[in-house]
Residue, then its C-alpha position, 0 to 999 in steps of 0.5 A: x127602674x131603681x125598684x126593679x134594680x134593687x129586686x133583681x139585687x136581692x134575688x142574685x144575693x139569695x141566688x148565690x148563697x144558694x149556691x154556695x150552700x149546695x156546694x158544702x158537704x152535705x152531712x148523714x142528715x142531709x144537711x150542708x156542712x163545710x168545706x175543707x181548706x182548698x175548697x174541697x168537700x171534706x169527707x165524712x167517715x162512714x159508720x165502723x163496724x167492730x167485732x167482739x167476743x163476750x168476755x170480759x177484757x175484750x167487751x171492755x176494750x171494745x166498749x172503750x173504742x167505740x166510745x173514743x170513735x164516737x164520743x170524742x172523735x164525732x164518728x159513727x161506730x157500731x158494735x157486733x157481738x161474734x163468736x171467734x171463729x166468725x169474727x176472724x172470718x169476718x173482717x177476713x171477707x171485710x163484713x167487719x172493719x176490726x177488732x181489738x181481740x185478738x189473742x197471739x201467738x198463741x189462743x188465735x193461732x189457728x184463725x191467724x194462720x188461715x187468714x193472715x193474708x186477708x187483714x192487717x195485724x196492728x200489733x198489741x195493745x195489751x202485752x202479758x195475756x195468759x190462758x190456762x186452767x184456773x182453780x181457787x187458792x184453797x184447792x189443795x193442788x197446784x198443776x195440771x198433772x195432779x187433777x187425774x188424781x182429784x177427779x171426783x173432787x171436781x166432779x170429773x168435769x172442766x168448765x169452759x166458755x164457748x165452744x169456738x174459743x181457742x181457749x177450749x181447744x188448749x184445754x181439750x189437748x191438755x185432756x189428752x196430754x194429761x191423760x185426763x178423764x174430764x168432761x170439757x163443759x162447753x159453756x160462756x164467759x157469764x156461765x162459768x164465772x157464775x159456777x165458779x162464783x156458785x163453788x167458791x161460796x160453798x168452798x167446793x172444788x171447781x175447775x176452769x177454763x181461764x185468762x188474765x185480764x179477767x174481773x175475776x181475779x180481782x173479785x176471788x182469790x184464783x191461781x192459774x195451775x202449772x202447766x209442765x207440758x207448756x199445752x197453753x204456751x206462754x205469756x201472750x199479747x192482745x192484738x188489734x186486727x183491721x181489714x185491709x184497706x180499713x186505713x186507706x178508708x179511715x186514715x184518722x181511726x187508724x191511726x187512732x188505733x195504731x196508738x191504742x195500747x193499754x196497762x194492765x192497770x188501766x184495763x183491769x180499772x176499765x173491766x172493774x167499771x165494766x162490772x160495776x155499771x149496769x150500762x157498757x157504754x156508761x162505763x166506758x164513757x167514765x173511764x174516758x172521762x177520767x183518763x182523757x190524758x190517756x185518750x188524748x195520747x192514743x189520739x195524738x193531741 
């Protein structure tokens, strides 16, 4: 009987450690975690998805986030590589959980206007964004009203990004504002900056579609030209934009990026690193590990 006694003793421990165990989270493993104060399971955050456009400022910002949301918050994040039409529509239908791109009043007007109602609009992270036209320091002018007298000197031809931009737009209603004779070259961000690099190492005349943050303007001496006609507004801000909902869902993510806000400084280091590592998530994964002061503001610690 005492054998029998001591048996049923251990097999009603093992019983109930199994039970308490079932009883924890159970995390993307499949293994039990903890529960939460009270008892209750504690919630795990399903995988973000981020949207981003391919130019500079924006891969950094977004590399940079992603890194934050994974490396130092634990969760999981993805991103996807849009163009700018399609990522406003899509975290208008919810396909996406945010971006950190999103230029206003001006640039993404267009895309704000139809869709406002279906996102959210954090507000900035980034205050004084420009867009206009961009010409080496050494071309001989200063404005955009003096390019139709310099047309062959540019090759009758302005070279843009891709097609979708609201950039491309402005610049195709300057053509037309400035009376303009100039082919709208639609190209990307890596395609023109490597022309530009082609024209200013044979010191050759070359126009571009362009917007500061951007490496390039650390890398060449460049000048925005004076636009009279304001065809590309003025100062901007970079905006982060959720859908709705997103902070219902993520509560600790919002309000991680609802503290996200960068210098000009701090970007224009995080793009030079952008440009300097061959990997994107290495290079935000340094600027992180020198700036944790920084990362630990955004996240409230």
């Amino acid at each position: 009987m005492k054998l029998f006694t001591k048996l049923f003793v251990v097999a009603l421990a093992a019983a109930m450690v199994f039970s308490l165990a079932a009883c924890g989270t159970v995390d993307e493993n499949g293994e039990n975690g903890e529960n939460g104060e009270n008892g209750e399971p504690v919630e795990t955050v399903e995988s973000v998805e981020i949207g981003y456009v391919e130019w500079a400022c924006a891969t950094a910002q977004s590399y940079l986030v992603k890194n934050v949301i994974t490396e130092v918050m634990g969760h999981e994040a993805s991103l996807t590589s849009l163009g700018a039409g399609v990522m406003w529509q899509s975290v208008g239908t919810g396909d996406i959980d945010f971006f950190v791109c999103a230029w206003l009043p001006g640039t993404h007007a267009d895309y704000y206007s139809e869709l406002e109602g279906d996102m959210v609009d954090l507000g900035p992270n980034y205050e004084g964004a420009r867009i206009g036209l961009v010409v080496p320091t050494y071309v001989d002018i200063d404005s955009i009203a003096d390019l139709a007298d310099y047309a062959d000197e540019f090759d009758v031809r302005i070279v843009g990004i891709d097609a979708g931009a609201g950039i491309m737009a402005a610049a195709a209603e300057a053509i037309e504002v400035y009376g303009l004779d100039f082919e709208l070259l639609d190209s990307s961000d890596a395609a023109m900056t490597a022309e530009l690099s082609s024209a200013i190492d044979n010191e050759e005349w070359i126009v571009v579609t362009g917007w500061a943050p951007h490496w390039k303007f650390a890398d060449w001496d460049l000048k925005f030209l004076d636009d009279p006609e304001e065809v590309f507004g003025g100062a901007e801000t970079i905006n982060t934009i959720t859908r709705l909902d997103f902070a219902d869902d993520n509560p600790e993510i919002q309000a991680f990026l609802d503290n996200f806000f960068m210098t000009p400084e701090q970007l224009g280091e995080l793009i030079g690193m952008m440009n300097e590592y061959d990997d994107n998530d290495e290079a935000a994964q340094a600027w992180i590990d020198a700036n944790m002061d920084i990362v630990n503001d955004w996240l409230g610690n």
